[in-house]
N, CA, C and O atoms as a printed pandas DataFrame, in Angstrom:
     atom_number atom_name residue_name chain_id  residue_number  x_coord  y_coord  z_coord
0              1         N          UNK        A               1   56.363  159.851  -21.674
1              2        CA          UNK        A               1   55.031  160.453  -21.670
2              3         C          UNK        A               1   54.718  161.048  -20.292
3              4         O          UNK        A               1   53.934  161.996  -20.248
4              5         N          UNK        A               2   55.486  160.379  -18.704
5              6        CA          UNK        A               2   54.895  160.779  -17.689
6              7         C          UNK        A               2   55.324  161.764  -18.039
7              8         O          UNK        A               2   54.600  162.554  -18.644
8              9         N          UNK        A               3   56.404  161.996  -17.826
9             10        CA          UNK        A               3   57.497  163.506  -18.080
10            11         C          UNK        A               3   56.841  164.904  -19.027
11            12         O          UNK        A               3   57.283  166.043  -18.875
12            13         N          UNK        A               4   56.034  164.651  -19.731
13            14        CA          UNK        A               4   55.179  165.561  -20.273
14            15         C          UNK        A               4   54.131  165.934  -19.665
15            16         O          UNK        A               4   53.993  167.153  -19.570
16            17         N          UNK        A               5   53.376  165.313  -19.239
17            18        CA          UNK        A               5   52.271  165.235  -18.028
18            19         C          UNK        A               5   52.942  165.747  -17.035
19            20         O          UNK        A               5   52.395  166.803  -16.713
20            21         N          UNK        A               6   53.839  165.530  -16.399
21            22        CA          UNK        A               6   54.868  166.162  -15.387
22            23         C          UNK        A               6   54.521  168.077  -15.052
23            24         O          UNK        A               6   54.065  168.854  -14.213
24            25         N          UNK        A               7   55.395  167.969  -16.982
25            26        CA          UNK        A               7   55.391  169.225  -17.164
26            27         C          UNK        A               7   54.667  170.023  -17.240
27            28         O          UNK        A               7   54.878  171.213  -17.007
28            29         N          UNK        A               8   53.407  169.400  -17.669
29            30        CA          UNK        A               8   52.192  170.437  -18.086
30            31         C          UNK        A               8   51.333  170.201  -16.993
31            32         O          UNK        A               8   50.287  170.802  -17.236
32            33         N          UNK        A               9   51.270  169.691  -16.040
33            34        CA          UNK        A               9   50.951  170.355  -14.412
34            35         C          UNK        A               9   51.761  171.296  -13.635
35            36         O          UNK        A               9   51.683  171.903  -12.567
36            37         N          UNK        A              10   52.389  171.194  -14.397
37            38        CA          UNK        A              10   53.820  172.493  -13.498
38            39         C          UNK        A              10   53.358  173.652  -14.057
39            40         O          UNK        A              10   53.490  174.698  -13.421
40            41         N          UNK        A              11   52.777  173.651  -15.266
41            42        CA          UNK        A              11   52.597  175.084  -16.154
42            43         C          UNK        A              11   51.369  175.281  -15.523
43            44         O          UNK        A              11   51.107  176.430  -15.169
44            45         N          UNK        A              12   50.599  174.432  -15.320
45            46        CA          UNK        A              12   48.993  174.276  -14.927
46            47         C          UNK        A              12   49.105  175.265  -13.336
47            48         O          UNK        A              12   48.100  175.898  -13.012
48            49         N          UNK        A              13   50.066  175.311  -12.645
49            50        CA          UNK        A              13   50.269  175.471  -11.022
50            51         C          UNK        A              13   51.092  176.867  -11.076
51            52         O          UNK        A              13   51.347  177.498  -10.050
52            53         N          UNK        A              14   51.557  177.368  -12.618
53            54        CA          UNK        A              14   52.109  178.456  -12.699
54            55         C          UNK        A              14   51.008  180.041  -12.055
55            56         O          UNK        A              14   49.817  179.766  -11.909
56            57         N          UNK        A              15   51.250  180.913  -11.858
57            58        CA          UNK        A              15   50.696  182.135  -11.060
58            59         C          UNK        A              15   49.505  182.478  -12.246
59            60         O          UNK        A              15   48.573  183.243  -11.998
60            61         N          UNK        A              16   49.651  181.888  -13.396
61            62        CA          UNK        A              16   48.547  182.062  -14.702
62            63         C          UNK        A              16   47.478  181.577  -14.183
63            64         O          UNK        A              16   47.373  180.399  -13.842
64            65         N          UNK        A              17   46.469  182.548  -14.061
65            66        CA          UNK        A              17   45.219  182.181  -13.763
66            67         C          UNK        A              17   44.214  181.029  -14.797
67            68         O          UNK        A              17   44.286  180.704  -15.982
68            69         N          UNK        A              18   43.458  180.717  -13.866
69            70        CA          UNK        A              18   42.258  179.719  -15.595
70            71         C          UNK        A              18   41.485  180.828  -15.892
71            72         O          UNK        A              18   40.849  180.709  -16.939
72            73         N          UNK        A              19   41.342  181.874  -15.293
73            74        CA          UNK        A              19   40.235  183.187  -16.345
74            75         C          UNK        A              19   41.366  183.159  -17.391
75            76         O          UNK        A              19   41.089  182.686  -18.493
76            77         N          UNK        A              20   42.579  183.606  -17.167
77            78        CA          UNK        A              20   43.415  183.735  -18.605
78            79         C          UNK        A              20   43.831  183.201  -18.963
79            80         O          UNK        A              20   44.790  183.575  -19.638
80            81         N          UNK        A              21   43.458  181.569  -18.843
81            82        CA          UNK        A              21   43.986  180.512  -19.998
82            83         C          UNK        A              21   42.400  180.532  -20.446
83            84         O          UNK        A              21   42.551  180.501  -21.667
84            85         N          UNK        A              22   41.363  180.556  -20.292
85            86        CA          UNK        A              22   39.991  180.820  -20.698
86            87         C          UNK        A              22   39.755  181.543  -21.487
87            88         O          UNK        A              22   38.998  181.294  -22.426
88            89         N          UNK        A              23   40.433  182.789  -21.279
89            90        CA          UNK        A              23   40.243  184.246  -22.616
90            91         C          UNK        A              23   41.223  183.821  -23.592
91            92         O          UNK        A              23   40.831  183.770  -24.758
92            93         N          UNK        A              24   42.405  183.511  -23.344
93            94        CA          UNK        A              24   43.349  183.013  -24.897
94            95         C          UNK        A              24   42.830  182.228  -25.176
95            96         O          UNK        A              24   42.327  182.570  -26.247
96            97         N          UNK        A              25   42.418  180.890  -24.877
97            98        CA          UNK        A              25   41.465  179.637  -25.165
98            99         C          UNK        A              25   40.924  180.061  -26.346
99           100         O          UNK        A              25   41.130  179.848  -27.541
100          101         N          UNK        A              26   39.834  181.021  -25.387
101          102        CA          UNK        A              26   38.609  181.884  -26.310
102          103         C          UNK        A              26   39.173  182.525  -27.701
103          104         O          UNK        A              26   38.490  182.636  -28.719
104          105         N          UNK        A              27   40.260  182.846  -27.599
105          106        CA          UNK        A              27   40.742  184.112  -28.535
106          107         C          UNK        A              27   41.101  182.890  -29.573
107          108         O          UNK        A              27   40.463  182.985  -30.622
108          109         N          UNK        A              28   41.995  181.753  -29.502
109          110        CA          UNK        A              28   42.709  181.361  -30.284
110          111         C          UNK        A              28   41.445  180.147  -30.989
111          112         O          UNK        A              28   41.572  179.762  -32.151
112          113         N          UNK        A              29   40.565  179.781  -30.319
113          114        CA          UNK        A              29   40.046  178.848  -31.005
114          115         C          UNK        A              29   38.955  180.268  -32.057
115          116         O          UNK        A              29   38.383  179.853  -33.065
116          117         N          UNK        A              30   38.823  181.569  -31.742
117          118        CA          UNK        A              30   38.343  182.325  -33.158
118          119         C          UNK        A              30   39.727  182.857  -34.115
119          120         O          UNK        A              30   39.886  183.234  -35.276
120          121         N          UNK        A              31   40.646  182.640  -32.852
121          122        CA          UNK        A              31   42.104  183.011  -34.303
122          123         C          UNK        A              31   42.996  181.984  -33.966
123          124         O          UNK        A              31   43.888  181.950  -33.118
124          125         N          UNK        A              32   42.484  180.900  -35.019
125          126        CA          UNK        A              32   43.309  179.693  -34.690
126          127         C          UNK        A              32   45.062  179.987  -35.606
127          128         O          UNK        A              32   45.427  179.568  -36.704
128          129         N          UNK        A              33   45.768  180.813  -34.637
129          130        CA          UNK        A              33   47.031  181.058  -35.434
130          131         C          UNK        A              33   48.640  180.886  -33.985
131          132         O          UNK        A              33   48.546  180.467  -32.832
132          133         N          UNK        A              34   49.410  181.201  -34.437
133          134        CA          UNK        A              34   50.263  180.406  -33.431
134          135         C          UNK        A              34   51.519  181.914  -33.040
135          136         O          UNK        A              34   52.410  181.892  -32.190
136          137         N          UNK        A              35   51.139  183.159  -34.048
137          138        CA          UNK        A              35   51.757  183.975  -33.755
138          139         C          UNK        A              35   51.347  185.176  -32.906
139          140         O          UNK        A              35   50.413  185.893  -33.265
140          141         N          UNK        A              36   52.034  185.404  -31.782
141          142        CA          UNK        A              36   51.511  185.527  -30.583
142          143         C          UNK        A              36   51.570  186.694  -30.978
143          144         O          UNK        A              36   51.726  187.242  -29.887
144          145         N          UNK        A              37   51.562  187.979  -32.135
145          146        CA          UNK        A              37   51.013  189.224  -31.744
146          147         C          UNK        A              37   49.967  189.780  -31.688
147          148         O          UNK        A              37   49.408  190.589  -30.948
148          149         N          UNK        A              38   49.594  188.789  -33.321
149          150        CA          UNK        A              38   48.030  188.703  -34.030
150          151         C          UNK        A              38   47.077  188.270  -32.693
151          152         O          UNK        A              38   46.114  188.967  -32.373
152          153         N          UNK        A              39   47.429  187.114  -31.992
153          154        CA          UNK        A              39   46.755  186.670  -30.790
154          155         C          UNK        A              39   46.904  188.021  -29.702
155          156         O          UNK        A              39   45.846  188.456  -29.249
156          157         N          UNK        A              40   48.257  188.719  -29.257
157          158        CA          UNK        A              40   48.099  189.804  -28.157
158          159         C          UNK        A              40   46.937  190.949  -28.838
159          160         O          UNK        A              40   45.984  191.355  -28.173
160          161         N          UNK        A              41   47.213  191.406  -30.348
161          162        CA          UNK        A              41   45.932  191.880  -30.844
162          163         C          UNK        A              41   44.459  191.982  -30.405
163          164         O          UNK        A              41   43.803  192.954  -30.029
164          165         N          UNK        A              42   44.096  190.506  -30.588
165          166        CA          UNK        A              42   42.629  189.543  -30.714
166          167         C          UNK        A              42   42.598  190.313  -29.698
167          168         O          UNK        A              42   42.008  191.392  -29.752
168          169         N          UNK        A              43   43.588  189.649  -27.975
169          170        CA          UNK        A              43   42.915  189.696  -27.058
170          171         C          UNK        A              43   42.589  191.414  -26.426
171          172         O          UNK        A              43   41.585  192.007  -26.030
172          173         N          UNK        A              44   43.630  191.660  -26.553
173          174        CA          UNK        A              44   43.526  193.779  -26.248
174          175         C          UNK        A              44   41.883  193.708  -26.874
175          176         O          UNK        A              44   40.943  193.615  -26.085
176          177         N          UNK        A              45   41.683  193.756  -28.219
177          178        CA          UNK        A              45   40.466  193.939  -28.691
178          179         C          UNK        A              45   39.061  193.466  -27.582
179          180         O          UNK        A              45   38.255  194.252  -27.083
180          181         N          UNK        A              46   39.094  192.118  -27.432
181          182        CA          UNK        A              46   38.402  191.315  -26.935
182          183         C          UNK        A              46   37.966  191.639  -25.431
183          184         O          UNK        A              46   36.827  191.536  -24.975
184          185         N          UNK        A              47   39.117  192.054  -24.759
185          186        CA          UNK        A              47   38.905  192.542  -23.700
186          187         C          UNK        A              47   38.508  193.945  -23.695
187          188         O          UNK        A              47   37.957  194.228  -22.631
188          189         N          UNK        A              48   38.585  194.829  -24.428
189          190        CA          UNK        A              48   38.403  195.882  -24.460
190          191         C          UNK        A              48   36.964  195.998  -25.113
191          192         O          UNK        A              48   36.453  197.097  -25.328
192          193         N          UNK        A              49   36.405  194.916  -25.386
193          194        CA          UNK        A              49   34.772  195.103  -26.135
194          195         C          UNK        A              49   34.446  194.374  -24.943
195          196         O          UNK        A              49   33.618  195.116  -24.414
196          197         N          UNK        A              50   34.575  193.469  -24.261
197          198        CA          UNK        A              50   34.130  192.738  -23.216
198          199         C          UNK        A              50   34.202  193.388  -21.802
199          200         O          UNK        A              50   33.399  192.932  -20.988
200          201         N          UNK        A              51   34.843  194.155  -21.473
201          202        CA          UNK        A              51   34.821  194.916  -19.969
202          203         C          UNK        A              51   34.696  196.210  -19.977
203          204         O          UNK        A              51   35.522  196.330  -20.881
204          205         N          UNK        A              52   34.331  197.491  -19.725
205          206        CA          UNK        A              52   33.980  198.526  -19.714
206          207         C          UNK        A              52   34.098  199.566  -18.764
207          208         O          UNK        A              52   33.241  199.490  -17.884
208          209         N          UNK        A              53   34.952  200.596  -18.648
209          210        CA          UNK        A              53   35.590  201.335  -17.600
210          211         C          UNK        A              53   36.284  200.803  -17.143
211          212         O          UNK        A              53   37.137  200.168  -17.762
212          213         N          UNK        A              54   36.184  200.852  -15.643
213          214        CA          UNK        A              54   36.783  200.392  -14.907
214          215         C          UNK        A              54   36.901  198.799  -15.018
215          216         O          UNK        A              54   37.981  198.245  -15.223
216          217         N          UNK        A              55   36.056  198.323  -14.910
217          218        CA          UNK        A              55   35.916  196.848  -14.996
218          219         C          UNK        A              55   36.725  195.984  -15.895
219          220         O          UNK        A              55   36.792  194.755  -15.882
220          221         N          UNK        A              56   37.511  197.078  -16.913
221          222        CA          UNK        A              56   38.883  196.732  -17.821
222          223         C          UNK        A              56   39.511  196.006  -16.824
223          224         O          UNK        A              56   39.474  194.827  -16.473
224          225         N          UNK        A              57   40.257  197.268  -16.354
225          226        CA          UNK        A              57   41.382  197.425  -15.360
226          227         C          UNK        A              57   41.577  195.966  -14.347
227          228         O          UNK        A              57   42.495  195.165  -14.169
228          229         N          UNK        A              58   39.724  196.184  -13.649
229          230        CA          UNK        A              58   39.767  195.151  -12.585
230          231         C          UNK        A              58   39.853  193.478  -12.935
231          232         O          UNK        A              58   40.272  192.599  -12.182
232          233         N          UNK        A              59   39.278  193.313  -14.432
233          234        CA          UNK        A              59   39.579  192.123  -14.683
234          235         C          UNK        A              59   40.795  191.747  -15.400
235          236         O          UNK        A              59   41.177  190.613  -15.690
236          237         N          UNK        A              60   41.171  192.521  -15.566
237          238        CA          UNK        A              60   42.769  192.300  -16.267
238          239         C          UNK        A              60   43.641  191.814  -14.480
239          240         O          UNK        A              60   44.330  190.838  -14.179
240          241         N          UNK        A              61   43.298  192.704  -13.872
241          242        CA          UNK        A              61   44.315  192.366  -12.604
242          243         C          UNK        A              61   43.684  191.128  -11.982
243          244         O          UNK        A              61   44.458  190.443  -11.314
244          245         N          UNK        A              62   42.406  190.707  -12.076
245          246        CA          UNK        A              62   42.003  189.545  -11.481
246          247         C          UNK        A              62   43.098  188.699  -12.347
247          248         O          UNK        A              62   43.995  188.194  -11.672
248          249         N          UNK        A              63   43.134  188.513  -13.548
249          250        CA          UNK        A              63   43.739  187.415  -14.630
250          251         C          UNK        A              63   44.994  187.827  -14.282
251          252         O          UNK        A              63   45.679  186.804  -14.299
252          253         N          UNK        A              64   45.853  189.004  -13.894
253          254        CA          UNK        A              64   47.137  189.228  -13.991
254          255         C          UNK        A              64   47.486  189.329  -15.127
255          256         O          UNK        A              64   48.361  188.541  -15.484
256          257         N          UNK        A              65   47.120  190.012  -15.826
257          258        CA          UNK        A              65   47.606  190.490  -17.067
258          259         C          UNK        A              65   47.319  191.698  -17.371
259          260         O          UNK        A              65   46.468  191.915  -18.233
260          261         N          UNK        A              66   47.861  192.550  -16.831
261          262        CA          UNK        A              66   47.983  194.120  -16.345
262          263         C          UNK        A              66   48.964  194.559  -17.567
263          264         O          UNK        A              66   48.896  195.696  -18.033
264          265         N          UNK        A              67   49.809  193.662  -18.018
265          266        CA          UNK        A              67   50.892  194.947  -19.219
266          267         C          UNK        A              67   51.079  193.858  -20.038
267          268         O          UNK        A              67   50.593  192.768  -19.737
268          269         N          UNK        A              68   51.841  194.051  -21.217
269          270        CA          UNK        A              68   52.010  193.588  -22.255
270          271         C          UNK        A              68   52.283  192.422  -22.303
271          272         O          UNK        A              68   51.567  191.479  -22.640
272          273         N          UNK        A              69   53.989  192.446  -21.757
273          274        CA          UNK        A              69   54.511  191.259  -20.749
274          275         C          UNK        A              69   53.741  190.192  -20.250
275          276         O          UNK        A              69   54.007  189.011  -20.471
276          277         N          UNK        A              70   52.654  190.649  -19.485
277          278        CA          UNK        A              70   52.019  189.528  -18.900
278          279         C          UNK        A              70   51.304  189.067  -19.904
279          280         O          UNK        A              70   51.352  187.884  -20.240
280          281         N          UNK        A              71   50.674  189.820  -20.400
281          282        CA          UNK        A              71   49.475  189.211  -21.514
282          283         C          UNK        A              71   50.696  188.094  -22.664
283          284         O          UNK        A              71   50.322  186.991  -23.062
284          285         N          UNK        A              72   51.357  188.366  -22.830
285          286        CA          UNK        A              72   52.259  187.830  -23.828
286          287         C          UNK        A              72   53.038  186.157  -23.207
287          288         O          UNK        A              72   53.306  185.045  -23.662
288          289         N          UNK        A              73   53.140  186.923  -21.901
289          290        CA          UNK        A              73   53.508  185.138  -21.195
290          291         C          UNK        A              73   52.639  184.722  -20.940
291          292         O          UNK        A              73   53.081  183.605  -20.671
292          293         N          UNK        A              74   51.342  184.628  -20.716
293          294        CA          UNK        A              74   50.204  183.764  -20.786
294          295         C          UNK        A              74   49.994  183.320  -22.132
295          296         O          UNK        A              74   49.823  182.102  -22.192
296          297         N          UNK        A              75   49.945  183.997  -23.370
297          298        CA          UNK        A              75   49.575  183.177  -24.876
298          299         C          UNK        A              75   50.765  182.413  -24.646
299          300         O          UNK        A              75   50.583  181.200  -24.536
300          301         N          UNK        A              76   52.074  182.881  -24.537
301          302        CA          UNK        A              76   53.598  181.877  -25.002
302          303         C          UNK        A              76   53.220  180.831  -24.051
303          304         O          UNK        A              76   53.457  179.767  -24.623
304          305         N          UNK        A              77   52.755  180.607  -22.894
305          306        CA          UNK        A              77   52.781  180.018  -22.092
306          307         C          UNK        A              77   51.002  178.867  -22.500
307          308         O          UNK        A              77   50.850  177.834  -21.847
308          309         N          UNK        A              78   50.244  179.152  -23.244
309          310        CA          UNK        A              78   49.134  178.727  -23.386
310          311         C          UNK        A              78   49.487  177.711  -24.567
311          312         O          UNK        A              78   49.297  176.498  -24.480
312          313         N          UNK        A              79   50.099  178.446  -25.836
313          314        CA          UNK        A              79   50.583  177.829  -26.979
314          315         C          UNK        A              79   51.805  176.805  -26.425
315          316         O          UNK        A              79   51.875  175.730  -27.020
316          317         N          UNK        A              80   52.578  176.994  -25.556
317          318        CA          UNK        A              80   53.268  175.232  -25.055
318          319         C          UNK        A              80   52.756  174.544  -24.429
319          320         O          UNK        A              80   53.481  173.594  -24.133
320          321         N          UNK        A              81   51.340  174.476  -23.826
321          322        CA          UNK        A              81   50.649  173.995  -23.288
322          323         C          UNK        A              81   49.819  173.292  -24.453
323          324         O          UNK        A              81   50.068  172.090  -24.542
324          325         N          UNK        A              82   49.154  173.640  -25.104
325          326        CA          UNK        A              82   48.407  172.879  -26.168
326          327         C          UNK        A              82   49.478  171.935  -26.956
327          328         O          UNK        A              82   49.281  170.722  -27.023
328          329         N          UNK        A              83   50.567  172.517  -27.522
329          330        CA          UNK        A              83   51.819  172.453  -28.296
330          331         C          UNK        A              83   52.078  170.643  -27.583
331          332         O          UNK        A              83   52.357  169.730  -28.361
332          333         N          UNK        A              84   51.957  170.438  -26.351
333          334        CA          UNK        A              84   52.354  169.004  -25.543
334          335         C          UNK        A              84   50.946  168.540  -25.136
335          336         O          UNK        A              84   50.997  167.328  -24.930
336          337         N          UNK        A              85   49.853  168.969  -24.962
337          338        CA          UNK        A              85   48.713  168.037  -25.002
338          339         C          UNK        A              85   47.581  168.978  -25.612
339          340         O          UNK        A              85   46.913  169.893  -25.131
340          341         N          UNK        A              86   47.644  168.333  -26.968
341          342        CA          UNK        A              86   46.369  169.263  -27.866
342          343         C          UNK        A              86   44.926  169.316  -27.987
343          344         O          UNK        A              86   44.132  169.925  -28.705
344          345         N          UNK        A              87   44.849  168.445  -27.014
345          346        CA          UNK        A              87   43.566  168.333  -26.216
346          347         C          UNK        A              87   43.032  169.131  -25.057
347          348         O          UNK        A              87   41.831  169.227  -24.808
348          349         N          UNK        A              88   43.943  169.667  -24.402
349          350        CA          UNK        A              88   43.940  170.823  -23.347
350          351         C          UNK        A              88   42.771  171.708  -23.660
351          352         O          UNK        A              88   42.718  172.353  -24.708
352          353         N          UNK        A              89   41.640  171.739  -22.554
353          354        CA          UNK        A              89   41.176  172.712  -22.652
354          355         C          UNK        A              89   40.481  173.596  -21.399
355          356         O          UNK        A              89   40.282  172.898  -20.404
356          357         N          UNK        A              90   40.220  174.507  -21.312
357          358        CA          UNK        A              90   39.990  175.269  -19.965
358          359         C          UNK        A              90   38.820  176.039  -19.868
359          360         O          UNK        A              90   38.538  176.664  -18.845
360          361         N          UNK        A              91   37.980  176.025  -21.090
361          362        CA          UNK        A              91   36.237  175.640  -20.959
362          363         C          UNK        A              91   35.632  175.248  -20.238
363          364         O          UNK        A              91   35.793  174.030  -20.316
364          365         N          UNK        A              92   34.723  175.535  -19.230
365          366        CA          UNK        A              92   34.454  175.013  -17.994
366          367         C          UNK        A              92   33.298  173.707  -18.913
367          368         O          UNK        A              92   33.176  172.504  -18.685
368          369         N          UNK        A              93   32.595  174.606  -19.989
369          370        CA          UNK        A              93   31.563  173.406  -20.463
370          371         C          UNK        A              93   31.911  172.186  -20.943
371          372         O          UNK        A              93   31.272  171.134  -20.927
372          373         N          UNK        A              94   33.796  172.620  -21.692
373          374        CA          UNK        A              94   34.030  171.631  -22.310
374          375         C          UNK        A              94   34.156  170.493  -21.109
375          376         O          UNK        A              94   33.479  169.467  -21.036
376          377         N          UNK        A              95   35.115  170.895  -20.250
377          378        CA          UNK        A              95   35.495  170.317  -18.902
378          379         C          UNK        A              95   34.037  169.329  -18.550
379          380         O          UNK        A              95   34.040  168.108  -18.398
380          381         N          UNK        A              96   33.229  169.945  -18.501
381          382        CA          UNK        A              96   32.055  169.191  -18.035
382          383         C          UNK        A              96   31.600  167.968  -18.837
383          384         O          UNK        A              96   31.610  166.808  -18.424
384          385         N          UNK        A              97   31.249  168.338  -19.896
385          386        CA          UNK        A              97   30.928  167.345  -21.376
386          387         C          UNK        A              97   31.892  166.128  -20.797
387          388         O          UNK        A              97   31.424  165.150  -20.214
388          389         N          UNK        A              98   33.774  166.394  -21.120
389          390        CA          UNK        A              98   34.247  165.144  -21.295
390          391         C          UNK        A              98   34.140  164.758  -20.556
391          392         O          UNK        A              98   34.033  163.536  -20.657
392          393         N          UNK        A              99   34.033  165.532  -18.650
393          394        CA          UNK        A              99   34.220  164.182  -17.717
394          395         C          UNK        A              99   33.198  163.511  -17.840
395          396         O          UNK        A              99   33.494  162.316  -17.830
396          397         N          UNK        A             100   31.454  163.793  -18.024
397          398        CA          UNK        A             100   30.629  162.625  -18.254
398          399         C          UNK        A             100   31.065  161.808  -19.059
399          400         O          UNK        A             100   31.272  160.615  -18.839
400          401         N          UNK        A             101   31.266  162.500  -20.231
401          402        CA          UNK        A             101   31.662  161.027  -21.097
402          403         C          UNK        A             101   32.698  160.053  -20.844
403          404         O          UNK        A             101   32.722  158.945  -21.379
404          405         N          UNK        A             102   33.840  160.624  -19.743
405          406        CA          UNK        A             102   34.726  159.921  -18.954
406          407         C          UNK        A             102   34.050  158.634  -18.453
407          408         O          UNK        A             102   34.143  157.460  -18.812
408          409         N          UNK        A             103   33.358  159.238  -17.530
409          410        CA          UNK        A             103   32.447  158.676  -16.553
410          411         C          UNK        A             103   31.679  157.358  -17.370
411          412         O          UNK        A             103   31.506  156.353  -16.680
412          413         N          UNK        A             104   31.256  157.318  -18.669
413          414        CA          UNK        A             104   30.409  156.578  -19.291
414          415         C          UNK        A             104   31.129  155.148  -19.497
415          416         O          UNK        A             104   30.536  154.236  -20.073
């Protein structure tokens, strides 16, 4: 079990930003599906109703996910992340909620 935990802080420390484990997050819990084109789909869409002009461009490069490639190793890379702890989440609210209830 450490050895999984291991691993999924290593993915956690990868150059993948939390804005873009946040937007697939977002994407996959409205398309709860596991095939990453339908998901590269969602998100092109999603981002493209959500940022406007320029502000595309600039938040795609904040997240690093500037081309296909990237956008595609962040879902492959999001889906083995849940795939080993399916509780994972990168919701700042959710984040908040459990640690109180941690805390309790």
């Amino acid at each position: 079990m450490d050895k999984r935990k291991e691993e999924l802080q290593e993915l956690k420390k990868s150059l993948i930003t939390d804005g873009a484990f946040r937007l697939i997050e977002s994407i996959y819990k409205k398309n709860p599906t596991r095939d990453r084109n339908k998901l590269l789909l969602a998100v092109c869409e999603e981002v493209e109703h959500r940022y406007i002009g320029d502000t595309l461009e600039y938040h795609l490069n904040q997240m690093k996910m500037n081309t296909t490639n990237e956008i595609l190793n962040v879902i492959d890379t999001y889906l083995v992340m849940i795939s080993i702890e399916p509780d994972l989440a990168f919701d700042e609210k959710y984040k908040k909620s459990k640690n109180r209830k941690a805390r309790k």
